[in-house]
N, C-alpha and C positions, 0 to 999 in steps of 0.2 A: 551471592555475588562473590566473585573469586578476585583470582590475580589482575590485573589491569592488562588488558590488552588479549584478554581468553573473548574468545567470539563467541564459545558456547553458552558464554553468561547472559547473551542477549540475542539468542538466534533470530527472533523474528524481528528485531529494527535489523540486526543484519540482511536477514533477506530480504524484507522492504530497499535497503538500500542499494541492494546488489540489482534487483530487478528495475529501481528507477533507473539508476544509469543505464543498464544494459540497454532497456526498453526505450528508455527516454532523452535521456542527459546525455549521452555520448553521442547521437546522432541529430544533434542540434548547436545551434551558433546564436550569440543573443547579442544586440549593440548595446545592450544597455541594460545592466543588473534587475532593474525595474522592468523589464521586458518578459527575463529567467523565473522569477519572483510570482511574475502573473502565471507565464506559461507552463511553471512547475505546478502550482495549486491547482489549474485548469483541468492537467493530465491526472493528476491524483485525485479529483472529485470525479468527475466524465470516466477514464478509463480503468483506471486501476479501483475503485470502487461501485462503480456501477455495471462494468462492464467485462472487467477479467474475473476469471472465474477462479478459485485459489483450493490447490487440491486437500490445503488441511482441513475447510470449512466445508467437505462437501462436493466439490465443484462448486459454489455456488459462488458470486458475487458475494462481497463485502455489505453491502446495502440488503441484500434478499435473506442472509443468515442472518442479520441483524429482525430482521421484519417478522421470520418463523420465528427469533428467540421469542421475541415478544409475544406474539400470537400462543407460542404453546405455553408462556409465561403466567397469561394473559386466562387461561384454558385452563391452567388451576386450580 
């Protein structure tokens, strides 16, 4: 961990966060924080896990590199 405020200390919540907005957060409107709250977990289990494919892991889905770790883990 470095200086406070270096982005390279934490690249990957950065680019998780950089992608929710783009993807998600910015082209939507909520009446009610408890709406945001629901609709942001929604997106992040459904889309960005199960369904976006992430080019450090492979291409693959968040859920499916998870499932090979274990299987070759598993395979030991």
């Amino acid at each position: 961990m470095g200086r406070t405020g270096v982005c390279w200390d934490n690249s990957a919540a950065e680019s998780f966060w950089s992608t929710f907005k783009t993807e998600f957060y910015d082209r939507h409107r909520w009446a009610k924080k408890s709406e945001a709250k629901i609709a942001s977990g929604r997106w992040i289990e459904e889309r960005y896990n199960r369904r976006r494919r992430h080019s450090s892991i492979g291409m693959l889905t968040p859920v499916l590199f998870e499932k090979h770790q274990l299987q070759t883990a598993q395979a030991a």
